[in-house]
N, C-alpha and C positions, 0 to 999 in steps of 0.2 A: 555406374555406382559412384558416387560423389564419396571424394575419402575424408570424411570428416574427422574418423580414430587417428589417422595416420596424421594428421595435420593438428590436433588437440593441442601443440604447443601455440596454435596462434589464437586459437579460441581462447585458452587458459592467459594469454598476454593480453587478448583483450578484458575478461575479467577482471582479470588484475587491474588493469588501469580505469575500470568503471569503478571499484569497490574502492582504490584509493582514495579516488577523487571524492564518493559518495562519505566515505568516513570522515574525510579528510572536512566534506560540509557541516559534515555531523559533528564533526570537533570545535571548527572554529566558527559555526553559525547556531549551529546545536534545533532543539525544534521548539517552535512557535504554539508552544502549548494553548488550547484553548481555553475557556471556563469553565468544561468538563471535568478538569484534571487540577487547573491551579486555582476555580473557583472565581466567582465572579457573577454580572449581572448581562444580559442581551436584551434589547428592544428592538426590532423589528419596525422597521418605519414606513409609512407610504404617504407621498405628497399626491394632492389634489389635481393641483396644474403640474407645472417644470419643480424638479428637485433643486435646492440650491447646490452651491458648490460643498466640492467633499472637507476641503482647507476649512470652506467659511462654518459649514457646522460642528466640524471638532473645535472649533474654537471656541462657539456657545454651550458646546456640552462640555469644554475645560471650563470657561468662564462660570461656571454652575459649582467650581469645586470638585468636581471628580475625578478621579487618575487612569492612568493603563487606559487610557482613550483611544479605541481601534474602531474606526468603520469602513464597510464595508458595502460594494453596490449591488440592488437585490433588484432583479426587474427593471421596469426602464423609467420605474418613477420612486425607487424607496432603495433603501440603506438597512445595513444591519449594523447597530452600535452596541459596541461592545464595553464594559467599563468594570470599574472593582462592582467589588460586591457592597449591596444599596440594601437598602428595609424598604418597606413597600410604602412608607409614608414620603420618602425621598423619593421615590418611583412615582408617586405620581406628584408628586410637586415639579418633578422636571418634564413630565408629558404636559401638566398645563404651560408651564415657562415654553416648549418648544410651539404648543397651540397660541400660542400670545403673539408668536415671533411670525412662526407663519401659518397662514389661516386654511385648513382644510387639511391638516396633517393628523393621519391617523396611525393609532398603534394595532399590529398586524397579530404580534405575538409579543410574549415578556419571559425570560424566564431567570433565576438565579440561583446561582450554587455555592455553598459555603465551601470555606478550602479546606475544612476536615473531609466532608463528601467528595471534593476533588482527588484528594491524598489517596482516597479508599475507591475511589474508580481505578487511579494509577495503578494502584496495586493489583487488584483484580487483571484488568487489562493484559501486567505482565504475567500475572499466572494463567491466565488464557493462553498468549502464546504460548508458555513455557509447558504446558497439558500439552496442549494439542501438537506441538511439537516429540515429546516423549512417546507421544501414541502412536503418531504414524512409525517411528522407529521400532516401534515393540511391533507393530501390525505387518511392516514388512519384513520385517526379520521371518515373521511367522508363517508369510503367504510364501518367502523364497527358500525356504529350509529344506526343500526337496533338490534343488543345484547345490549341494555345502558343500559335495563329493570334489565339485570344479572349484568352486567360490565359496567362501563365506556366507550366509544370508547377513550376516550384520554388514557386510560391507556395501552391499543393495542399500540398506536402508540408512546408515551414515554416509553415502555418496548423492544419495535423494535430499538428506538434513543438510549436506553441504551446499546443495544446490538452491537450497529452499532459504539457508541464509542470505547466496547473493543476490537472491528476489527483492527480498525485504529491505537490505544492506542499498540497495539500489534506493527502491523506492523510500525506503525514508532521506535519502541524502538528497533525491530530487525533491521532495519537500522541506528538507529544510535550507533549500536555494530560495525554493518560494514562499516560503514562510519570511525570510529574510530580506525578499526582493519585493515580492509582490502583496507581503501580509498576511497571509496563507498560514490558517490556526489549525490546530491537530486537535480534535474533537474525535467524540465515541464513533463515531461514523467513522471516520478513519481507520480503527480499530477493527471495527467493522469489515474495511475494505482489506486488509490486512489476511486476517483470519481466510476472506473469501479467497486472497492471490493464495494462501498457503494450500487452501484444496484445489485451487484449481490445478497451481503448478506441481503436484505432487500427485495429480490423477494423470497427469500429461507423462510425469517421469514413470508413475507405475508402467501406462500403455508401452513407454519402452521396452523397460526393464524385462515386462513380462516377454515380450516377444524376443528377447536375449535369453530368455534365462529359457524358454521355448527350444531355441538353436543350440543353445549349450546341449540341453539333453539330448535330441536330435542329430547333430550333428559333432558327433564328439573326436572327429578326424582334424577339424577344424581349428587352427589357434584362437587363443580367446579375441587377439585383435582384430579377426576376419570374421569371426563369432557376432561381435558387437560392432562391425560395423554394417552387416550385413540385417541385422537386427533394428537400426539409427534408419535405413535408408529405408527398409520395410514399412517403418510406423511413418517415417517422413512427412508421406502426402497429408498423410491424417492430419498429423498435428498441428500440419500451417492450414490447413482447408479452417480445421475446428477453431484455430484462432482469428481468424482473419472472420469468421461469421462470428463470431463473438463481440471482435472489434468494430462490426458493423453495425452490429444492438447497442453500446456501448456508447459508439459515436454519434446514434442515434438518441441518445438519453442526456450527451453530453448537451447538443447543439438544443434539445426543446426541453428538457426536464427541469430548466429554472436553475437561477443562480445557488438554491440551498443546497444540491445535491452535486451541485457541477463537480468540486473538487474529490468530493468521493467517489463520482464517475471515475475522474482524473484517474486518480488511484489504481484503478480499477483495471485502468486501461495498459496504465506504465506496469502494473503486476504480472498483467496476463503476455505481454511482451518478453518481459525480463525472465516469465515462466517459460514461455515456448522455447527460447532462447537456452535456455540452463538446463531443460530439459534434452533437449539436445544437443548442446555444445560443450556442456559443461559437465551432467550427470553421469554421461556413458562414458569419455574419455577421461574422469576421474577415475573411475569403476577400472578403467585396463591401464591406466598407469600405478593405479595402487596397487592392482594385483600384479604387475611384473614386478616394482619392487617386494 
């Protein structure tokens, strides 16, 4: 039996120093919002022959007047350009200027968002998490209410919300490394992929909990630390089997599913890592250091 309770102070130091750093991106890089949220215009490009360089076309698409100039490489012949927000008479006056420039350039997609409709996605966005975060805590409160004799149910389900912040805490600070390094925009996909790490890593923490809170009733000779860790080492296999197949669809969506979806893959991948991870390193040895104090 691998003593993962008994050892919880090196898991919890390593936490610590993911979530510093990850805030710590978050403060001084902050995130790379896309035109979902701070509004804006996308064109979708595809060249005929060879793409030029990525330098030489922000340069014609500043030289045209327009600002917040981001592009981006989509497939192995086309860009994704980003820029403020255009009227559609501007829109295509710079698709013909870019057909003049260079010949056999096609537009794939178009799309733009005014920055009231951005402000009012942001908004939503955070009451999505902020719901669904409330729910799971009201839901397990109320599936573990039959352990309160040993434990609390509330403290199941604020040990799962703790865990389910350094998910997130996580993966937003590795995005905004990449937002700041690599260009890397936080769009509704994003949000998207968000929401997804939040069920997955809080289905992962349920499969524990239940099988602790299983041993609890069970086995009530037991201290809670031999409780819960006997409980951590039961679900074990599971939990890395189920990730690691997961990781392997994932990586498989990464490597063929196109540059539109890649970073949400991304996402996807760094959540369900940071899930398995918190669910067992971080959930259960909260769970018995808060209940001895």
């Amino acid at each position: 039996m691998l003593a993962i309770i008994k050892k919880r102070k090196i898991w919890f130091g390593f936490s610590g120093v993911l979530i510093v750093a990850s805030l710590t991106a978050l403060i001084v890089f902050g995130l790379n919002l896309g035109i979902d949220f701070k509004g804006g215009s996308l064109t979708e490009l595809e060249f005929a022959d060879s793409r030029p360089e990525k330098a030489e076309l922000e340069q014609v698409v500043a030289d045209f007047g327009l600002q917040d100039v981001t592009i981006q490489t989509s497939e192995d012949k086309g860009y994704i350009v980003r820029t403020e927000t255009i009227d559609e008479v501007k829109h295509q006056s710079l698709l013909q200027n870019l057909q003049e420039k260079y010949s056999g350039v096609e537009e794939k997609r178009y799309e733009s968002i005014g920055p009231t409709i951005g402000n009012e996605l942001k908004s939503k966005a955070i009451y999505a998490l902020v719901m669904v975060i409330i729910a799971i805590v009201l839901y397990i409160a109320y599936a573990f209410r039959k352990v309160s004799v040993s434990i609390s149910s509330w403290k199941f389900g604020l040990c799962a919300i703790a865990a389910l912040f350094h998910d997130v805490i996580i993966v937003l600070g590795i995005f905004a490394l990449l937002g700041k390094f690599a260009g890397v925009q936080i769009d509704s996909l994003f949000v998207v992929a968000l929401l997804t790490v939040l069920g997955y890593s809080v289905n992962d923490t349920i499969v524990v909990f239940d099988r602790v809170r299983y041993n609890i009733i069970k086995s009530t000779s037991k201290s809670l630390e031999d409780t819960v860790e006997q409980g951590v080492n039961q679900t074990l296999v599971r939990s890395l089997n189920t990730s690691v197949t997961t990781l392997l669809v994932l990586s498989a969506l990464y490597l063929f599913g196109g540059a539109t979806i890649s970073w949400f893959i991304l996402a996807l991948m760094t959540g369900v890592v940071a899930g398995t991870y918190s669910s067992i390193f971080v959930a259960s040895p909260l769970l018995v250091a808060w209940s001895k104090r």
